[in-house]
MARVEX-840383 format. One record per residue (C-alpha): z, x, y. Coordinates in pm, 1 decimal, decimal comma. Example, Ala and Ser with C-alpha at 12.3 -4.5 7.8 and 13.67 -1.06 7.14 Angstrom:
BEGIN
       pz       px       py
    780,0   1230,0   -450,0
    714,0   1367,0   -106,0
end
This chain:
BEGIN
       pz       px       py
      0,0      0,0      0,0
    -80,4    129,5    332,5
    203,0    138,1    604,5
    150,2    -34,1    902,0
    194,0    265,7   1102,9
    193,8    636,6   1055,7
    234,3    967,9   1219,0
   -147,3    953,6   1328,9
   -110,6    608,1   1426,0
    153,5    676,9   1701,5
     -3,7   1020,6   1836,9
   -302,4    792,0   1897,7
    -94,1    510,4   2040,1
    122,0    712,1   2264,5
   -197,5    904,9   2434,3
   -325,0    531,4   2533,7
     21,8    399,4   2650,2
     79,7    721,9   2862,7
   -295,1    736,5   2998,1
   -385,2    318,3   2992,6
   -732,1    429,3   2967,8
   -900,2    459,2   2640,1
  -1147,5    683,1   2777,9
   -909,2    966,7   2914,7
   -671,9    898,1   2572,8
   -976,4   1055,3   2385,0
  -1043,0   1303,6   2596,8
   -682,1   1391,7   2545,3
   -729,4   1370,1   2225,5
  -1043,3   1574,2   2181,0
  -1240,6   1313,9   2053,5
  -1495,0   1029,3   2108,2
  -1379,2    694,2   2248,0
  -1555,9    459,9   1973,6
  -1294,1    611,4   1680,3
  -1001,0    612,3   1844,5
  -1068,0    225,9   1952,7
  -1098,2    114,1   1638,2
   -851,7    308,8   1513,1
   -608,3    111,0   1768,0
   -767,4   -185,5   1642,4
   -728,5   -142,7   1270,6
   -352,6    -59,2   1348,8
   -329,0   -378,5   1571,1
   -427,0   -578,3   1261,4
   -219,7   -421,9   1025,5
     67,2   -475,3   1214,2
    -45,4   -832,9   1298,0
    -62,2   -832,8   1706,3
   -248,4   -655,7   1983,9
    -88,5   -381,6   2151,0
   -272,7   -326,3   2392,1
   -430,1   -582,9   2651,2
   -807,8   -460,7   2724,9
  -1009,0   -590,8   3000,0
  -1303,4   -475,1   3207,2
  -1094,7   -364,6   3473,5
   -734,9   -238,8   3307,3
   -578,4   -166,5   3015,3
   -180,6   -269,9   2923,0
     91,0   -276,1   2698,1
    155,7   -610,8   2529,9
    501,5   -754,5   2487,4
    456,3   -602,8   2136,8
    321,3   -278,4   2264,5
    594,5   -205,9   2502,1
    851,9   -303,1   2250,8
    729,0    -12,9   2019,8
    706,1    283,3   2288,4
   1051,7    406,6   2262,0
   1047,9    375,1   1903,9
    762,6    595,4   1913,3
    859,7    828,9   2129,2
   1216,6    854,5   2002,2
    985,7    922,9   1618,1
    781,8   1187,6   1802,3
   1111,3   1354,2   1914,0
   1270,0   1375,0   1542,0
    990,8   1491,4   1420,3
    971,5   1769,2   1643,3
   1345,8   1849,2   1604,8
   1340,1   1851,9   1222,3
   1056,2   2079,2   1261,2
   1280,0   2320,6   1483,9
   1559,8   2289,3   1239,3
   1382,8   2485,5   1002,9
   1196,6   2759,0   1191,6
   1308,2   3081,3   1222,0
   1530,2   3143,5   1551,1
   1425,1   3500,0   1579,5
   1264,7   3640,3   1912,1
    864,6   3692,6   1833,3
    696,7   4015,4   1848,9
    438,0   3842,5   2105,5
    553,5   3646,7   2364,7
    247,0   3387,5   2387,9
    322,9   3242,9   2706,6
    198,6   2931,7   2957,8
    231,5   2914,7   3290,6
    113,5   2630,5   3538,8
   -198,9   2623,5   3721,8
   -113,7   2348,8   3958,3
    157,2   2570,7   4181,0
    150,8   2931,7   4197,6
    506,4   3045,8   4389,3
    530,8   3392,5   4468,6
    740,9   3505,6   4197,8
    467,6   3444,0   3996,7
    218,5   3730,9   4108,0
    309,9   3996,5   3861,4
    559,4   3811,5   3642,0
    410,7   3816,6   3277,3
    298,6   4223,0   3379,5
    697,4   4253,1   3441,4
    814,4   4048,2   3135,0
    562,2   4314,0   2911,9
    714,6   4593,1   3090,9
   1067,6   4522,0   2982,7
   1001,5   4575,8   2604,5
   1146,6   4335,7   2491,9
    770,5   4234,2   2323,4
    520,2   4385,0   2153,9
    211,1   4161,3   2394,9
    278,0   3848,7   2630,3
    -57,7   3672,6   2620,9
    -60,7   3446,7   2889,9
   -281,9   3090,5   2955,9
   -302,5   2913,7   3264,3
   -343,0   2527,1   3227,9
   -174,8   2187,8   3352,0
    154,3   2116,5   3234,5
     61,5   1825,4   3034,4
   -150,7   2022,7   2798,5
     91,5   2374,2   2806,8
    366,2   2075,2   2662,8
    135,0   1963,1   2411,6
     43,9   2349,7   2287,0
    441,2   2405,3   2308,2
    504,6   2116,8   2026,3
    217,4   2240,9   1822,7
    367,2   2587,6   1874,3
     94,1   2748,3   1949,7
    291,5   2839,6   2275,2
    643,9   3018,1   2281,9
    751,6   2903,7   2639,8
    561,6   2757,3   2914,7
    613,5   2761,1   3332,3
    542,9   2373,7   3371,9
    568,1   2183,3   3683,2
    801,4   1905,3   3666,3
    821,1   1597,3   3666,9
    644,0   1625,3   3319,5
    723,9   1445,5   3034,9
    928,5   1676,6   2834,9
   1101,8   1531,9   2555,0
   1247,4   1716,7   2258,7
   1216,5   2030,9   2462,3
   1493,6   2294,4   2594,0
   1385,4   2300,8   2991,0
   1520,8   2487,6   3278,7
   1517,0   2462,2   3625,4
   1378,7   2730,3   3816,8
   1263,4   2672,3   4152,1
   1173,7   2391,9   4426,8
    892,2   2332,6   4660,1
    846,7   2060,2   4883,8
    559,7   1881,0   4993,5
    346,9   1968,3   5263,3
     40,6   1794,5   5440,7
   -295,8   2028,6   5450,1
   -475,9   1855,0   5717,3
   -791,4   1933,0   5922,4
   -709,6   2238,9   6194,5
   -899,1   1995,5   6466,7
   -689,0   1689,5   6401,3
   -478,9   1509,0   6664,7
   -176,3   1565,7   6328,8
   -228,1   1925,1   6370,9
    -86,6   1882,1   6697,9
    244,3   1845,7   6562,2
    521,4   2026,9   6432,5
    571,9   1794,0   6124,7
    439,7   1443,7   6008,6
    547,1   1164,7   5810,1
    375,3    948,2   5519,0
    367,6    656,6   5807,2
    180,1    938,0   6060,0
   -100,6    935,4   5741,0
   -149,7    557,7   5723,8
   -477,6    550,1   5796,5
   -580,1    917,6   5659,4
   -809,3    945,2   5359,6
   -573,2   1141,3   5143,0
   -698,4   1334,3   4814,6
   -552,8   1206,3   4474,7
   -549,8   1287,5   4117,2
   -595,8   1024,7   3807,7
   -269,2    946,0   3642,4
   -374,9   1038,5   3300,6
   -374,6   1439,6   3416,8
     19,3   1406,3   3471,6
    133,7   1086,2   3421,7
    511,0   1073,4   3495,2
    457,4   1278,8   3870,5
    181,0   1005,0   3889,5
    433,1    747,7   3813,2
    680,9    944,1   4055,4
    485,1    970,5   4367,4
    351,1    626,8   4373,5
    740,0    515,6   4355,5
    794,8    721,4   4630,9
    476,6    584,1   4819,7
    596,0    242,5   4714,8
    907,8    265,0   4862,1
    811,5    367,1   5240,6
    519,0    117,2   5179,4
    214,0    421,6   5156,1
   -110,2    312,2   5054,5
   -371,0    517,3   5169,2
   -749,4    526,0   5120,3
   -779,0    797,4   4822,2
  -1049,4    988,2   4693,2
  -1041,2   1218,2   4374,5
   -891,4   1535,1   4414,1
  -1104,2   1859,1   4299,9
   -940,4   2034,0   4029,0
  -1009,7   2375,1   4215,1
   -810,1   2441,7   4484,4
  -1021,1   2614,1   4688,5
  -1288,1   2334,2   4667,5
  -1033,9   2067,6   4764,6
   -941,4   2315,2   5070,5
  -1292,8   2310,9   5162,9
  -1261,9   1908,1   5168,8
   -969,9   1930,5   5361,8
  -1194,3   2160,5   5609,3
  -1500,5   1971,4   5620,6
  -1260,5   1652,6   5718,2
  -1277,7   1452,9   5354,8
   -959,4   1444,6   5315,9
   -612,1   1518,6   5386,9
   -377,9   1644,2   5060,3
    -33,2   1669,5   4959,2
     56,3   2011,7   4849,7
    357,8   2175,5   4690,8
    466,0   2443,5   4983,5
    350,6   2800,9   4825,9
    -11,5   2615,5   4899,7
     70,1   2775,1   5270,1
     -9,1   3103,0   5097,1
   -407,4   2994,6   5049,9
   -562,7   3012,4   5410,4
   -839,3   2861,9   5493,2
  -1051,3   2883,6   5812,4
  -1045,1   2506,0   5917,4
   -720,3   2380,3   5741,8
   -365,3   2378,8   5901,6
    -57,5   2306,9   5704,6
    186,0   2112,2   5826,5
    570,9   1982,4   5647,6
    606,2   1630,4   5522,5
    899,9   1406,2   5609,4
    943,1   1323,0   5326,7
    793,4   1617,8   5140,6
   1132,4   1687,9   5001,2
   1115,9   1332,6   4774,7
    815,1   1438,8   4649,7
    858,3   1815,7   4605,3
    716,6   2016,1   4294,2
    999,2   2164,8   4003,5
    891,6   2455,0   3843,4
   1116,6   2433,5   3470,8
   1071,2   2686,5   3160,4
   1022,8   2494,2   2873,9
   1095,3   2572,0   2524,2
   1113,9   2443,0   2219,9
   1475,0   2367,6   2082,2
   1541,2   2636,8   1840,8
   1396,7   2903,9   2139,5
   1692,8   2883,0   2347,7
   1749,1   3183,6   2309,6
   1409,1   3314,9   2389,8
   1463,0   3101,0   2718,3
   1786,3   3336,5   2771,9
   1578,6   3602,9   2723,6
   1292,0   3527,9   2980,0
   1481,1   3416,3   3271,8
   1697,4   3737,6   3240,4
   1331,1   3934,9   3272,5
   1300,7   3712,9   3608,8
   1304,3   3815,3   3987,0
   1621,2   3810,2   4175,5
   1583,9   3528,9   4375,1
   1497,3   3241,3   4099,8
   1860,6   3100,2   3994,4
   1820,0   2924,3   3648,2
   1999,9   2579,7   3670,5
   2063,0   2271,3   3471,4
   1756,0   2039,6   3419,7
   1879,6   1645,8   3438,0
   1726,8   1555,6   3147,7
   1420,1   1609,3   2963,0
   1145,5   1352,4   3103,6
   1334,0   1288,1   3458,0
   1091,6   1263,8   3743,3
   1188,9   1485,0   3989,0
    876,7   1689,3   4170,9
    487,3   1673,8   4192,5
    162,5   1897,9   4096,0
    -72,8   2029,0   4347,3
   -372,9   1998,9   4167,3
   -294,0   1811,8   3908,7
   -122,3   2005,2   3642,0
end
């Protein structure tokens, strides 16, 4: 008899309910939409209900559907702690490490070159992606640690925080805004403001629009470049104006003027190491290899929505 759901069965239904987009759940997924659809759909009947409400416009949980998220992420969490139960604690020979590409503080420049040089590893290969995916290659363990930018959603991992960076506005130099010393989300009411699609980090997504929400922001939005230096051309050429975590000041660009947010502080960027449970003490090891001026500190919890990419990470 075959169970109503399995192990594939959730990884497939959690990458809709986190992206509510079939299309961008397979391209999470590495595959082609038409499978994973009607692999939704053949789960749907075996359990007896729909899941998922589809329409040409949006795509949402069901009563049913939102009743087994937490069960699914709660399994997706066991899983991955049984699996650290039984690996070996030891520190690895090479340190394969991720770091962020959606923030770049300064104590970045020269940090995996100065975590080789302490030898404490034989390598550290390093790879540079959004913190959605660096989470993803973490649980897989094809990672041993990762510089994410939080809010991400982090369950079943050991995180850290490291550092803090609020918002700021990068605005066009020849604006009236760029005028001023500092501006507000109401100052950008009628801006055209650069955004990225929720399914490339969907809990700061979920973060910043509660944020907007709650000083009633809704500005005109187009899609944000994934390169930075393309959407700072935008922001030049007057396209757009974009929200960007602070060490963005560090990028100049003839044309663009930075400027702080209000409320950039709401909506600032957390930079976390991430590990996975039984690594704790590789995470020990790391931020001892760190510069002088990051202090290590609790994270709330993993999953809590605290910060915001640049970028999207």
């Amino acid at each position: 008899m075959t169970a109503a759901l399995d192990f594939r069965g959730l990884v497939l239904f959690l990458a809709v309910a986190d992206t509510l987009s079939f299309r961008q759940a397979a391209d999470r997924l590495h595959m082609s939409q038409p499978p994973l659809s009607r692999a939704i759909r053949q789960m749907e009947d075996r359990l007896g209900t729909p899941l998922f409400f589809r329409d040409t416009h949006a795509v949402r949980l069901t009563p049913a559907g939102e009743r087994l998220l937490p069960h699914a992420r709660k399994i997706m969490r066991q899983l991955a702690q049984a699996e650290a139960s039984i690996a070996s604690p030891a520190l690895p020979a090479r340190l394969r490490l991720g770091m962020t590409s959606a923030v770049e503080p300064p104590w970045f420049r020269g940090l995996a070159a100065r975590i080789a040089s302490s030898g404490r590893f034989d390598a550290v290969p390093t790879e540079f992606d959004t913190s959605p995916r660096l989470v993803r290659r973490l649980r897989a363990r094809r990672l041993d640690a990762a510089f994410i930018a939080l809010p991400t959603e982090t369950e079943g991992l050991a995180v850290i925080e490291l550092d803090r960076q609020p918002m700021v506005v990068a605005m066009p130099s020849a604006h009236p805004l760029a005028r001023r010393r500092a501006v507000s989300l109401h100052d950008l009411a009628d801006a055209t403001l650069y955004a990225f699609e929720r399914a490339r980090q969907p809990a700061f997504f979920d973060h910043c629009h509660a944020v907007f929400r709650h000083h009633g922001f809704a500005p005109r939005t187009l899609r944000e470049p994934e390169d930075h230096h393309v959407l700072l051309a935008g922001v030049a050429s007057g396209e757009a104006f974009a929200l960007l975590p602070r060490s963005f000041m560090s990028m100049k660009r003839a044309g663009v003027s930075y400027r702080p947010l209000k409320e950039g502080e709401q909506l600032a960027v957390t930079i976390g190491l991430a590990t996975l449970p039984d690594r704790q003490e590789l995470q020990q090891v790391v931020c001892g290899l760190l510069p002088g001026q990051v202090k290590p500190r609790p994270w709330p919890s993993a999953g809590t929505a605290r910060g915001r990419h640049g970028p999207s990470p």
